[in-house]
Structures are given as C-alpha cells and as structure tokens.
Backbone as JSON, one array per atom type, in Angstrom:
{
  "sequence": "XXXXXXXXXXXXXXXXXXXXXXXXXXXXXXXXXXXXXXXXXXXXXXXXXXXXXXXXXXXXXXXXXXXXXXXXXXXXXXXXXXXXXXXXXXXXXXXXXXXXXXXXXXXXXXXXXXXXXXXXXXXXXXXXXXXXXXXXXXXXXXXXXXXXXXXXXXXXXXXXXXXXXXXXXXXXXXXXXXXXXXXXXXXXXXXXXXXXXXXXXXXXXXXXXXXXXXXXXXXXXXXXXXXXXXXXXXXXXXXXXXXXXXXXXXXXXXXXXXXXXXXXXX",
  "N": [[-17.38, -29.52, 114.82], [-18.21, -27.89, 111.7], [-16.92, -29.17, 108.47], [-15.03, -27.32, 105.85], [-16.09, -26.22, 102.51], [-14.51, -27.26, 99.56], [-12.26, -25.29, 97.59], [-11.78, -25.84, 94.88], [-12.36, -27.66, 93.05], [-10.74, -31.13, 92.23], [-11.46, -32.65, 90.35], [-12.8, -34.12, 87.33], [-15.1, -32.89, 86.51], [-17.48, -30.39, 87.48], [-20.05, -29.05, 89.97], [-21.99, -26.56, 89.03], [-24.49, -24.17, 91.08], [-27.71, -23.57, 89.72], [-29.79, -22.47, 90.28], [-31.51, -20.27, 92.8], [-33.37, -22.17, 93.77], [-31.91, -24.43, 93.72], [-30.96, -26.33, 92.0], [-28.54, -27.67, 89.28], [-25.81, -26.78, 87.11], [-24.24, -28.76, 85.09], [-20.78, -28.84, 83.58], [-18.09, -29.59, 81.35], [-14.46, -29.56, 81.82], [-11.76, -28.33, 80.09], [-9.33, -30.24, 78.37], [-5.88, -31.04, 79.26], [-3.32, -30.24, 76.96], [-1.32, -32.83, 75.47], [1.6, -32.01, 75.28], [4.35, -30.62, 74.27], [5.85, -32.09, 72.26], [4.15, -33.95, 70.93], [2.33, -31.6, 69.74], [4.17, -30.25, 68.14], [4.12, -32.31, 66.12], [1.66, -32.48, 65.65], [1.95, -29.74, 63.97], [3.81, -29.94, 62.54], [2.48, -31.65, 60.43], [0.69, -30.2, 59.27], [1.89, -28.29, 58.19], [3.48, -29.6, 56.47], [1.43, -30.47, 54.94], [0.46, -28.23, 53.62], [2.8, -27.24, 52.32], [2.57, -29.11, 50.48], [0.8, -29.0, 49.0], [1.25, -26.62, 47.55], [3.69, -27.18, 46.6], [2.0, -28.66, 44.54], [0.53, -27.64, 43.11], [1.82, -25.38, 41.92], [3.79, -26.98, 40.22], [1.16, -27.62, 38.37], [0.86, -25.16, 37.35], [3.55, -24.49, 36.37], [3.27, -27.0, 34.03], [1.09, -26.04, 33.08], [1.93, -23.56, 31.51], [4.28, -24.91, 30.2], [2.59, -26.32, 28.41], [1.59, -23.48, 27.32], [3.6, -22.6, 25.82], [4.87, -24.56, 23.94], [2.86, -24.25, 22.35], [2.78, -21.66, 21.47], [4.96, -21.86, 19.94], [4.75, -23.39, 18.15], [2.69, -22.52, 16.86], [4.25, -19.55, 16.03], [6.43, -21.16, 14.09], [4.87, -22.22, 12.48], [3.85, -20.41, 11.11], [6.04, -18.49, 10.1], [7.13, -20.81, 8.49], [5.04, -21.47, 7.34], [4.16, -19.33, 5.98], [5.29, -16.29, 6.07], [7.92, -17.24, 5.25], [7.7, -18.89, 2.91], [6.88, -16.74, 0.92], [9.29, -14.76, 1.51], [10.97, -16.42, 0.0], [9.43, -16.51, -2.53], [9.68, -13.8, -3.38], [12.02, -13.5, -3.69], [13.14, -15.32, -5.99], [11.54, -13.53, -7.82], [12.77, -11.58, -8.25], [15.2, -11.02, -9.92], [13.57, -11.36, -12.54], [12.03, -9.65, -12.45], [13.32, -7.03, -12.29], [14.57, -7.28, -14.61], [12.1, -6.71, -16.24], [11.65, -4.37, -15.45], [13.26, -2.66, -16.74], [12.84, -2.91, -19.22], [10.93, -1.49, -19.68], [11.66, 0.99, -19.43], [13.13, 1.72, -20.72], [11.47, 1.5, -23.39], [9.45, 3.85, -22.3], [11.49, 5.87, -21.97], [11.98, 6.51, -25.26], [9.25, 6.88, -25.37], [7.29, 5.49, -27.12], [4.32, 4.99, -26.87], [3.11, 2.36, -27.12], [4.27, -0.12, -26.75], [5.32, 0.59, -24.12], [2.87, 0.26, -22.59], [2.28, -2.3, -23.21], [4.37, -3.65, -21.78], [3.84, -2.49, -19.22], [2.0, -3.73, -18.54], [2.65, -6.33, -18.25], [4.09, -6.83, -16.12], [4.32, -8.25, -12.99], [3.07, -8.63, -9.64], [3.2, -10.08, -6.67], [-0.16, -9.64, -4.03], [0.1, -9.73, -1.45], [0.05, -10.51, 2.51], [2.4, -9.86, 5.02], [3.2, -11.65, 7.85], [2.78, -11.3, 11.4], [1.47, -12.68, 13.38], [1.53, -14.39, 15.19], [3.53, -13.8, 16.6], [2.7, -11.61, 18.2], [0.76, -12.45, 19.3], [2.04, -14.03, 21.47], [3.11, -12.84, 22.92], [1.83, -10.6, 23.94], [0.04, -12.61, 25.49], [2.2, -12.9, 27.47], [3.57, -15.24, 27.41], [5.79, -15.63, 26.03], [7.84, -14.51, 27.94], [7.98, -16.94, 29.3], [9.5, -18.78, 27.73], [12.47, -19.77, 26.84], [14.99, -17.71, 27.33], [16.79, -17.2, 24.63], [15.96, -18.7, 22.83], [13.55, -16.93, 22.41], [15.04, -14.46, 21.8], [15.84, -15.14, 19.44], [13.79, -15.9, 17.88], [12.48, -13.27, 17.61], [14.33, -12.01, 16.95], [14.19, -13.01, 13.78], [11.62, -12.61, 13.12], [11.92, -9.39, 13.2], [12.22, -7.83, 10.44], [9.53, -8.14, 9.38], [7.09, -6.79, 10.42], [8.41, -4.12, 9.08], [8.72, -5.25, 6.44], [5.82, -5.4, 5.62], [4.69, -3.1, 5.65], [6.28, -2.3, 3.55], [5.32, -3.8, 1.36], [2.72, -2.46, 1.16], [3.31, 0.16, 0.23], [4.73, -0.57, -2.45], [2.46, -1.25, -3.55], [0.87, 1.11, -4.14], [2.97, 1.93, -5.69], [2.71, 0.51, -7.54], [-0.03, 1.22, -8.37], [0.56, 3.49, -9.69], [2.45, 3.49, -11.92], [1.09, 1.35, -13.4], [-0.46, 3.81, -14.59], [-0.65, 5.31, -16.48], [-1.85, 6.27, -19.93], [-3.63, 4.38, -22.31], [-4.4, 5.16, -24.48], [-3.41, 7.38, -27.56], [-0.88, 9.56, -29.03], [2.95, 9.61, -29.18], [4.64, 9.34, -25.95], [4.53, 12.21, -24.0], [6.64, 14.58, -22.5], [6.28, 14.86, -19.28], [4.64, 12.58, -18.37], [6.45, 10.95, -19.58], [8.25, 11.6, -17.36], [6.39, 10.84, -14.97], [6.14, 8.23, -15.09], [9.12, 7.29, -15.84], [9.74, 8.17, -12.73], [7.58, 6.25, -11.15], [8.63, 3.98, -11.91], [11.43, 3.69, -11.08], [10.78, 3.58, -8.02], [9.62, 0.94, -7.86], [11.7, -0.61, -8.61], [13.59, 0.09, -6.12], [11.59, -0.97, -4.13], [11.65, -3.94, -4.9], [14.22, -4.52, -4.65], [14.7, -3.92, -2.31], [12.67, -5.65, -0.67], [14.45, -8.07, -1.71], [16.76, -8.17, -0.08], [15.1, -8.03, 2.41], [13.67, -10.71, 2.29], [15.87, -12.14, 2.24], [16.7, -11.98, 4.5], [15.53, -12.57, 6.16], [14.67, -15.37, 5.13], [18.04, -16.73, 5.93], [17.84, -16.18, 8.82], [15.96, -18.29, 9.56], [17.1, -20.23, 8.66], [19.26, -20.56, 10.2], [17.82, -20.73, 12.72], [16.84, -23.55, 12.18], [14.29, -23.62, 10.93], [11.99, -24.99, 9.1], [11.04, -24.79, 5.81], [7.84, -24.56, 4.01], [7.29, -27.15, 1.97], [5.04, -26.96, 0.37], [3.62, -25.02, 0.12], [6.26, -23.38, -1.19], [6.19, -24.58, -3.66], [3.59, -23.43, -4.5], [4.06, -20.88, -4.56], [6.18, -20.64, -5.98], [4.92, -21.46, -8.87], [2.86, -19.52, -9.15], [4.78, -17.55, -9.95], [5.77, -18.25, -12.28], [4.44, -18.69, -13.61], [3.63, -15.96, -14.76], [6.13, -14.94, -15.77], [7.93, -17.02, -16.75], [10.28, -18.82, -17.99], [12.16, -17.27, -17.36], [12.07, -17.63, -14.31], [13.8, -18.77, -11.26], [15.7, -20.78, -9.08], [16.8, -19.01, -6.25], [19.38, -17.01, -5.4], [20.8, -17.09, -2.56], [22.8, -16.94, -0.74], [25.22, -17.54, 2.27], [25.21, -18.09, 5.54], [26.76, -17.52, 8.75], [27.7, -19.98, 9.14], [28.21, -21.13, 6.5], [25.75, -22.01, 5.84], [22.91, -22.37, 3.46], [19.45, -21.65, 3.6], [18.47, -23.23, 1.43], [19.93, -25.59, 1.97]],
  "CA": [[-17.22, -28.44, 113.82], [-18.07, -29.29, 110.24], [-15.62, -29.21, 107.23], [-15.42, -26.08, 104.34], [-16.38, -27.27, 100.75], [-13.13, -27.34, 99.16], [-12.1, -23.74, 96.91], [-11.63, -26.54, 93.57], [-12.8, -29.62, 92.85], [-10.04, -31.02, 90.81], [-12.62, -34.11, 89.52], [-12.67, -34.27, 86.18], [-16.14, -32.21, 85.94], [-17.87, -29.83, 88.64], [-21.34, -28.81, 89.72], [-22.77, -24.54, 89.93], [-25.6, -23.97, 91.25], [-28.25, -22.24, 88.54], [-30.38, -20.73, 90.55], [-31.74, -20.72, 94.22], [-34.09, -23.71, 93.91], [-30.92, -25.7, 93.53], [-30.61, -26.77, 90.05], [-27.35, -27.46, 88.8], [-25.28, -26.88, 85.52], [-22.7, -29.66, 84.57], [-19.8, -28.56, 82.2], [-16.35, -30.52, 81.44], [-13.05, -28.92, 82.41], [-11.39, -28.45, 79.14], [-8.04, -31.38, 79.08], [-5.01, -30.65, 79.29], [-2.09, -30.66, 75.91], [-0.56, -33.88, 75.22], [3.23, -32.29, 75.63], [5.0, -30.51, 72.83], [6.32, -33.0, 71.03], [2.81, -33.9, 70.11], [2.02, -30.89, 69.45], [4.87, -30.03, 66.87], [4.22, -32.99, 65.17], [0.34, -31.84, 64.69], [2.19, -28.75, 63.26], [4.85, -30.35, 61.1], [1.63, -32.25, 60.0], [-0.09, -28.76, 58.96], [2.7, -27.63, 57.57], [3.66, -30.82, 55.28], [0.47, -30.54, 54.02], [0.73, -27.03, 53.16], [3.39, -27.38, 51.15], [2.51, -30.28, 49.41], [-0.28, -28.59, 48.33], [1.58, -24.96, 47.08], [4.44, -27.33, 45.23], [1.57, -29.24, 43.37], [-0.21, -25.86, 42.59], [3.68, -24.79, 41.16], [3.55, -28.1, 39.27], [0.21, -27.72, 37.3], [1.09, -24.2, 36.6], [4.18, -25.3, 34.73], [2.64, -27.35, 33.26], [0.06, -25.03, 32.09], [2.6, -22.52, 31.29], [5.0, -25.32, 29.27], [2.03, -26.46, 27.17], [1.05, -22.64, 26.03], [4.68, -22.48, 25.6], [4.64, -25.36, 23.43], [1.71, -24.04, 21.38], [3.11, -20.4, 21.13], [6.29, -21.78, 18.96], [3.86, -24.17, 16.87], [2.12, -21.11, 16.19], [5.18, -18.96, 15.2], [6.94, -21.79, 13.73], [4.2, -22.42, 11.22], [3.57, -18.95, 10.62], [7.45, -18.44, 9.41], [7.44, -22.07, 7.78], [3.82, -21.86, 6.02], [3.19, -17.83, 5.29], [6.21, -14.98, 5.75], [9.06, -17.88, 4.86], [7.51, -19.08, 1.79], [6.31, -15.29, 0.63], [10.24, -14.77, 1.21], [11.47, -17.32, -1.02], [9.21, -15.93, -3.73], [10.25, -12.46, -3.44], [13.95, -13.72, -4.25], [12.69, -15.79, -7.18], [10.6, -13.06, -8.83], [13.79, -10.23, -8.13], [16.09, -10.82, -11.19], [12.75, -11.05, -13.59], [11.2, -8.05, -11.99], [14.12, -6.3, -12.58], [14.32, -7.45, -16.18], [11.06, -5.95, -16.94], [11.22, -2.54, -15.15], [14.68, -1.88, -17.77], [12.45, -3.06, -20.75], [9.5, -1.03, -19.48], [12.0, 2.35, -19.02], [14.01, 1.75, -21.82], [10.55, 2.01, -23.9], [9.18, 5.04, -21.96], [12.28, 6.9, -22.49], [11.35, 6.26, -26.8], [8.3, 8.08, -25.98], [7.05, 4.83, -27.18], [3.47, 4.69, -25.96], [2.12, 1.22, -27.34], [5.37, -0.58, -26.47], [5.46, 1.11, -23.39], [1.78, 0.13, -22.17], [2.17, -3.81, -22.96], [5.09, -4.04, -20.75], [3.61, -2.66, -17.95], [0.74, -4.77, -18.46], [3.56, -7.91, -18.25], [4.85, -6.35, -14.86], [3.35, -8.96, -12.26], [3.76, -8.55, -8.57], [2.34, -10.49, -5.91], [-0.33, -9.1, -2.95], [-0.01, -11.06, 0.36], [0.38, -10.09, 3.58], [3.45, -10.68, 5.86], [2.33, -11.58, 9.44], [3.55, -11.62, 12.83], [0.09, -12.51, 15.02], [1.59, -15.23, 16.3], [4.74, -13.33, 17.53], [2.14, -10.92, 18.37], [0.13, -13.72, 20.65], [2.85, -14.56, 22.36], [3.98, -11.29, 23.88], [0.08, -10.13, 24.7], [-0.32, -13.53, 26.79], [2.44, -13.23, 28.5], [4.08, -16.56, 27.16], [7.45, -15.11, 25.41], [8.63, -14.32, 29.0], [8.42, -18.31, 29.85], [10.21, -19.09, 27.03], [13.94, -19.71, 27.11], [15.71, -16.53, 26.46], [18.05, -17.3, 23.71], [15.33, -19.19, 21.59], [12.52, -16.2, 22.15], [15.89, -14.02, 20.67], [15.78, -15.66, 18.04], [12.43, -14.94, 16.9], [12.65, -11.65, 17.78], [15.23, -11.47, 15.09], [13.3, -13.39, 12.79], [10.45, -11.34, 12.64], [12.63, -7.93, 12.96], [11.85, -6.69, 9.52], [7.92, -8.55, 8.65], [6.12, -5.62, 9.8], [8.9, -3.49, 7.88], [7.98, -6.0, 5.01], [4.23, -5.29, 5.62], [4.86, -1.34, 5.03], [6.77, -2.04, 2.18], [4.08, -4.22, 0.46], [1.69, -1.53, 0.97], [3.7, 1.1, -0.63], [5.05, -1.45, -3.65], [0.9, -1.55, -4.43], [1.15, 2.4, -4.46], [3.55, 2.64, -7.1], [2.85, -0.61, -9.1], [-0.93, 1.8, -9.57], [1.15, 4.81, -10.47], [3.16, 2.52, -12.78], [0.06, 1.49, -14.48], [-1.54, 4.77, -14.32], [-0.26, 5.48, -18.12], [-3.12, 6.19, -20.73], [-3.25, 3.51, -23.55], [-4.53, 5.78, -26.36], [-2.11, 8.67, -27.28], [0.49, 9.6, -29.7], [3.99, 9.41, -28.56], [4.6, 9.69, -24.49], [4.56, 13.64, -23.2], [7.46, 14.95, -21.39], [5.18, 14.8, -18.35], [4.1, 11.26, -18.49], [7.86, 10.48, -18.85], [8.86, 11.51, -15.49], [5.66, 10.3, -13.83], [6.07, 6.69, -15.29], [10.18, 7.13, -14.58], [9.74, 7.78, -11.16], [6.68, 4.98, -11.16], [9.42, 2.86, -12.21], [12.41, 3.65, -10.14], [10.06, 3.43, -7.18], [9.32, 0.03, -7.99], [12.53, -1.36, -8.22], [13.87, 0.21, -5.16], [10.86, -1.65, -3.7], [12.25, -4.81, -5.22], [15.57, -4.39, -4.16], [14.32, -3.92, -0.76], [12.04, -7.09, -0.49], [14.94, -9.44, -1.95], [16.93, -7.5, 1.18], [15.09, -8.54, 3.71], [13.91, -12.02, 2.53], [17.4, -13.14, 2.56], [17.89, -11.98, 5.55], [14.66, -13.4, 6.94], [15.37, -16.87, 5.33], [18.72, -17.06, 6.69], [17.69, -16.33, 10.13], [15.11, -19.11, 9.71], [18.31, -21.78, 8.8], [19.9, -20.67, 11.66], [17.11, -21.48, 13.84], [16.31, -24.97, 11.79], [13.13, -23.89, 11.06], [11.5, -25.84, 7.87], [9.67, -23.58, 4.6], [6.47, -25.71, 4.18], [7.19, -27.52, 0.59], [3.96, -26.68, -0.32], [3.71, -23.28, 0.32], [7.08, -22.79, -1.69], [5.98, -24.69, -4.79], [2.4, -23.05, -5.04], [4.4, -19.47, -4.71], [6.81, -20.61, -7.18], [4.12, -22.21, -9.74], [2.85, -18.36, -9.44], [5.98, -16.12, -10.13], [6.32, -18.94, -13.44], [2.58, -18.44, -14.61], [3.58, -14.6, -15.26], [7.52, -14.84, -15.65], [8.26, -18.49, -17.35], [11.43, -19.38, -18.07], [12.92, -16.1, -16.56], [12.32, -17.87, -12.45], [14.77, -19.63, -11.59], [16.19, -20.47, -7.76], [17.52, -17.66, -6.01], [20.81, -16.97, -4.91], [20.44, -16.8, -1.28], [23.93, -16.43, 0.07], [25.07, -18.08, 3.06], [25.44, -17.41, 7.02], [27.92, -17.4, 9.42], [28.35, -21.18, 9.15], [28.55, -21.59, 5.04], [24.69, -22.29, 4.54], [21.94, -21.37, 2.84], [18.09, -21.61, 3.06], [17.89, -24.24, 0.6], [20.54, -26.94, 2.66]],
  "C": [[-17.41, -29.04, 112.44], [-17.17, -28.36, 109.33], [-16.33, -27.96, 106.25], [-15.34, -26.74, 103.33], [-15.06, -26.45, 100.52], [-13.37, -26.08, 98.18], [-12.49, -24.46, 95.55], [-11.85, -27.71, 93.6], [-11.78, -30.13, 91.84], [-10.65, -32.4, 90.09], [-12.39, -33.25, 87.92], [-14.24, -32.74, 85.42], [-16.79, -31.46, 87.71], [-19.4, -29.5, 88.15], [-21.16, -27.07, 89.89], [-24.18, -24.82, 90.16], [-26.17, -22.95, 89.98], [-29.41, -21.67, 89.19], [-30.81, -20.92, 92.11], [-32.8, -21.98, 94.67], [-33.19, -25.02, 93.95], [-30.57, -26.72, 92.7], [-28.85, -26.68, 89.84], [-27.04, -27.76, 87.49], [-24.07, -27.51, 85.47], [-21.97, -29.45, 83.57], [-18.39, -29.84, 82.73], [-15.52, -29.61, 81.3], [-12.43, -29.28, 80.8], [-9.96, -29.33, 79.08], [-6.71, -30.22, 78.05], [-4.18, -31.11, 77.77], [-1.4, -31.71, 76.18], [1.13, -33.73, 75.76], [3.3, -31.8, 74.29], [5.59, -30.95, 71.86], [4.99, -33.79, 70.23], [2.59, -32.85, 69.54], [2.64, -30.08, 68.25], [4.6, -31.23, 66.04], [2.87, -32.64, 64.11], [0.79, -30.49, 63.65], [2.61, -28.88, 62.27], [3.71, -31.06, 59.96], [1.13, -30.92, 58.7], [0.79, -28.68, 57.9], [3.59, -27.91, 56.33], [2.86, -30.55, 54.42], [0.16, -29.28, 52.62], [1.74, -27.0, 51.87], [3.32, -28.17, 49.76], [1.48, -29.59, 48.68], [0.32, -27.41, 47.44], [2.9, -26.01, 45.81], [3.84, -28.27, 44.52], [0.62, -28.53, 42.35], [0.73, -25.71, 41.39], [3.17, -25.93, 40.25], [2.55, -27.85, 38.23], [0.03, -26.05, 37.08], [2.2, -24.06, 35.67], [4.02, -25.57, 34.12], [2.03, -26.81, 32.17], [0.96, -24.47, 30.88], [3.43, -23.62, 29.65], [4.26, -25.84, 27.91], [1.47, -25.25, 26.17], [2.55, -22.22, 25.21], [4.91, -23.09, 24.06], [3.7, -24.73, 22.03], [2.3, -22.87, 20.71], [4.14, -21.08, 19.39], [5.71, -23.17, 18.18], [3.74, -22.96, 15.72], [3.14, -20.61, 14.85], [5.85, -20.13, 14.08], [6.03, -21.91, 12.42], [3.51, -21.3, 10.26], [5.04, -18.35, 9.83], [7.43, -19.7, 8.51], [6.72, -21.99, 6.38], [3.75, -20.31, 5.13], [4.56, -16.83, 5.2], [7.21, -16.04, 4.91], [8.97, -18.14, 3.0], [7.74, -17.75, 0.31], [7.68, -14.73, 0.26], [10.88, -14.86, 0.03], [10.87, -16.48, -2.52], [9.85, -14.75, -4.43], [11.87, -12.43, -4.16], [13.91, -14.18, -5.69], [12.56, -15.04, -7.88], [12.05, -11.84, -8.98], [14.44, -9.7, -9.17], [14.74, -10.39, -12.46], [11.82, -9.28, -13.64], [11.6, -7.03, -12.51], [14.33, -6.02, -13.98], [13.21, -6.23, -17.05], [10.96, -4.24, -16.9], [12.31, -1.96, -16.16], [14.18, -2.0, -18.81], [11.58, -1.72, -20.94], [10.54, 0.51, -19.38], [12.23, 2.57, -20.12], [12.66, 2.14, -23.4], [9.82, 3.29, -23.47], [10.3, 5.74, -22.17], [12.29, 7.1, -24.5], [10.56, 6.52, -26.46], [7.28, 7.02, -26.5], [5.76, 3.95, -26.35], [2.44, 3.14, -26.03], [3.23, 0.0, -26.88], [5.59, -0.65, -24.83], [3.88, 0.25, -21.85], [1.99, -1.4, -22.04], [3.63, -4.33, -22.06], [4.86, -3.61, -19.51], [2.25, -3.61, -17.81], [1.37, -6.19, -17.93], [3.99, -7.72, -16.74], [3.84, -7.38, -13.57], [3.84, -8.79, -10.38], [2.93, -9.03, -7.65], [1.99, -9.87, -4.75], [-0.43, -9.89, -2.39], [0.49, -10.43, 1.0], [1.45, -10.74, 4.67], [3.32, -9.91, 7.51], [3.19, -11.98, 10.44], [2.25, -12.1, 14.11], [0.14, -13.19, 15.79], [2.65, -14.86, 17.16], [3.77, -12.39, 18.68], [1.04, -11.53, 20.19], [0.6, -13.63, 21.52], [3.61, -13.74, 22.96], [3.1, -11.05, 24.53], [0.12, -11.31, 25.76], [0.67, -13.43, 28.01], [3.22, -14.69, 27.91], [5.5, -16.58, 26.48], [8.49, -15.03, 27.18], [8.73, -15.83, 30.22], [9.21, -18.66, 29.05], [11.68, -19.05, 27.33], [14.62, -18.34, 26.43], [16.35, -16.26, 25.37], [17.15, -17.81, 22.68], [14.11, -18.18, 21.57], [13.96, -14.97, 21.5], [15.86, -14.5, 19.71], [14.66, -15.53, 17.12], [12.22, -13.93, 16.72], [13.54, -11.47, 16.7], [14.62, -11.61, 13.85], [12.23, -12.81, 12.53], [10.81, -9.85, 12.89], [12.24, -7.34, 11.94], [10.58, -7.41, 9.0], [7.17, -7.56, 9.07], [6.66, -4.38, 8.92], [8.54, -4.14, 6.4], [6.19, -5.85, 4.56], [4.12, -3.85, 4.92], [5.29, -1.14, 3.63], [6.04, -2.58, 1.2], [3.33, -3.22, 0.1], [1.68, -0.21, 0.09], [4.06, 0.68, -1.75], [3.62, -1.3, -4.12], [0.62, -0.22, -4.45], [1.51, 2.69, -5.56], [3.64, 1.95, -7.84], [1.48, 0.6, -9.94], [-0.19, 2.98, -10.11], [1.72, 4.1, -11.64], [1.88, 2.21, -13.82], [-1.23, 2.43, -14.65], [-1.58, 5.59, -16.05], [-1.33, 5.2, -18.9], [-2.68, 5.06, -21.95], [-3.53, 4.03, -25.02], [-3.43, 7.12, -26.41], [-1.21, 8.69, -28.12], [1.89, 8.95, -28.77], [3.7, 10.21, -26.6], [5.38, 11.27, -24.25], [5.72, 13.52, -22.04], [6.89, 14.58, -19.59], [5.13, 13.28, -17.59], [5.83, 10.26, -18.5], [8.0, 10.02, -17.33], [8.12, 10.8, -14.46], [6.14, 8.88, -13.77], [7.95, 6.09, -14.9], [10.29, 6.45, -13.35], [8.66, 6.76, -10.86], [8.2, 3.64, -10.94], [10.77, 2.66, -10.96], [11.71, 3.28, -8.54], [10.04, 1.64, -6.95], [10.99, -0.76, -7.87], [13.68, -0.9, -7.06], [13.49, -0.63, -3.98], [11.34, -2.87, -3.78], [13.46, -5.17, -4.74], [15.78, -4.89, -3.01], [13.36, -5.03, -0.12], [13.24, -8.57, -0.62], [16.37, -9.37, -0.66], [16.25, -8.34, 2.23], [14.33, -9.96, 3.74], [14.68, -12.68, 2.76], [16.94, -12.67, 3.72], [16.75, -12.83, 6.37], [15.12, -15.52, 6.87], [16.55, -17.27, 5.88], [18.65, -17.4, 7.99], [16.79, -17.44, 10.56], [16.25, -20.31, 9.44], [18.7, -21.44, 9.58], [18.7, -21.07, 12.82], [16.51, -22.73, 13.52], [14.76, -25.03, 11.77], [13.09, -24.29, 9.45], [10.86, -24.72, 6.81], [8.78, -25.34, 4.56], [7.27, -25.99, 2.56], [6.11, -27.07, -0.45], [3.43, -25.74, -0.72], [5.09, -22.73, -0.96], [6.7, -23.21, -3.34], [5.11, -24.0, -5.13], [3.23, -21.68, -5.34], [5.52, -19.35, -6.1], [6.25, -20.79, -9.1], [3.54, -20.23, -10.02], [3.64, -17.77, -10.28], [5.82, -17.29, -12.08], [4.75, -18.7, -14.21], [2.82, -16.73, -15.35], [5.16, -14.3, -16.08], [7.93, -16.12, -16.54], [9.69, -18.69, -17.21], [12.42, -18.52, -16.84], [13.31, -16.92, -14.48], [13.26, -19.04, -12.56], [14.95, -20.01, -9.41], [16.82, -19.85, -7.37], [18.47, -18.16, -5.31], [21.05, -16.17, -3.49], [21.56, -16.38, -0.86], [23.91, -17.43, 1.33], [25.45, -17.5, 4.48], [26.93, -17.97, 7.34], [28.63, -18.65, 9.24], [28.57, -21.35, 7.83], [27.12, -22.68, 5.13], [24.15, -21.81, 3.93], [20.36, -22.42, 3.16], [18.08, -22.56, 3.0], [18.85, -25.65, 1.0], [19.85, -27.75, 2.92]]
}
C-alpha cells in the first residue's frame, strides 16, 4: 500500500503546484513573534520615541513663544520709556505755564482789548504728538499678551488705560487751540460775540490742560510702579521745547507720589 502526502508540511517553506505541467511556486511561511516581552519592548521603543519627539516640539515652541514674549515687552517698554512717558512728563511741565497764559489771555479778552488780546494768543504754545499704544496693540493681535505672566501683562494694561483717552484728547485740544486763535487781528475793541467765542475757546483749553496733567501723572506713576525707565533723552528734548516757548516759567513738575511714597522722578 503506499503512504498519503502529509495534509502540512511543517518545513520551513512548501511547494504548489502552478499548473498541470508541474511547475511549482516556492513561498516562505511567514515566522513566528519573538514572545511579548519582545514585543512590548519594540512598543515602549515606539512610544519613547514619540514622546521624545512631542516634548522637544513643546520645547522649541516655548521657546518661540518666550522670545516673542521677550520682544513684545521691549516693544512696549520702549514705547512708554521713549514716546507716551516722555510726552507725559512734558504735559506736567508745560501745565502751570499754560495755565498762566490762558488767565492773561481772558483777563485781556474780557477788556475788549483786541491788540493785547491777539499777542497772547499768539504766545499760547501747545505741543502736537501722538500718544501710542501699537505695541500694546501688537501684543494682543499676536496672541503674545496671553503668554505673558498675568500680573505683569496687568500692569500694562493699566499703564496704557488712558493713552488712547490721551489720543482723543489731543485731537480735541488742536480743535479749540484753532478756535482760540480764530480771533481777527484788525478791529476796534472785541464785540460781545467774539467775547464768548474766544471765552469758551479759552475755558475749553484749560479744561484740556487740566485733563492731560490728570492723566500724565497718573500714567507716570504707574510707570514707577512697574520700574519702567523715561528715556533721558526723550525728556530733555521735550523739556528744551516747552522752555523755547515758556522760559523761565518750566520748571519740574510736581508729580505726587504712589502708594509707596514715590514719585516718577526717584
């Protein structure tokens, strides 16, 4: 009797027939898993790697993040130091003389007093500059205020609280300085009329005044409490101004001090 070909060959590799001429196709038997403790280690492998890779990702997005961080409060910092801080300071300087003039300048329009009247508003000097926030402004749009440490992005947030209120109020101060010098220079005595306009011109103006030496203090203060610097350079050129129109009259202003007993100028 002869023998049946076995159901499986368990050899390492087997023959099929490919077609009835008797051709055959050789494949390999796919091998068997090592054992699961190999096999978790290829995983823990995977899975090491994985991470290593996601917390060095994390890493050079910190990074990123701490150098626009970094840049943001350059920015602001030199934008309060070099341009609103300085601009401040002046505003306090020029306050008492300002004031001076608008009581000379009424005190002659109420005398009717139209040649008297004309060369003191001609003396009336008031500086245009713009008070900016673009770097607070930056740093909200990017996205980079909300890396910041909470307690020191408060703090700017305070600090620039009233500069676009200071921006509004510039704009309207150059309103009623032209009403102010809107007064004809030829003319008998000053017309009932021309009174009231140049009046209210006037009162306008030092409301305006009032309200600038208002919220520079309060700006410079909030800038000694956060130890930020006025540029030196910036404060003399603004001061070298207010004294080119004003002379003797500027003087250093009387800042007041914060919660701790400073001021500004410590």
């Amino acid at each position: 009797m002869s023998a049946f070909r076995p159901i499986v060959d368990v050899g390492a590799s087997d023959n099929l027939p490919w077609s009835l001429g008797g051709e055959q196709m050789r494949f390999q038997l796919p091998k068997p898993l090592h054992g699961w403790r190999a096999f978790a280690g290829e995983v823990g492998v995977i899975v090491l790697g994985v991470l290593i890779a996601l917390c060095a990702q994390q890493l050079a997005e910190n990074l990123a993040w701490r150098q626009k961080v970094d840049a943001a409060l350059a920015d602001m910092n030199n934008e309060l130091g070099s341009g609103d801080g300085p601009q401040a300071y002046e505003r306090l300087v020029l306050h008492d003389c300002v004031d001076a003039h608008l009581n000379s300048a009424r005190a002659a329009v109420e005398d009717g007093d139209r040649k008297a009247s004309r060369k003191l508003i001609d003396q009336v000097w008031l500086p245009n500059r713009t008070w900016d926030s673009l770097a607070r402004d930056a740093a909200n749009s990017a996205d980079v205020a909300a890396h910041m440490p909470h307690e020191r992005m408060l703090q700017y947030r305070i600090a620039y609280e009233m500069v676009p209120a200071t921006q509004r109020l510039a704009e309207k101060e150059l309103g009623d300085l032209g009403r102010f010098r809107a007064l004809p220079s030829s003319g008998g005595p000053l017309t009932g009329e021309e009174k009231f306009s140049e009046i209210a011109a006037i009162e306008a103006l030092r409301l305006d005044n009032d309200t600038f030496a208002r919220e520079s203090r309060f700006l410079l203060l909030r800038m000694k409490m956060m130890n930020l610097r006025l540029s030196k350079h910036f404060v003399e050129r603004r001061v070298r101004a207010a004294q080119a129109h004003y002379g003797g009259c500027v003087s250093a202003p009387r800042i007041g001090s914060n919660s701790f007993g400073q001021t500004v100028l410590d």
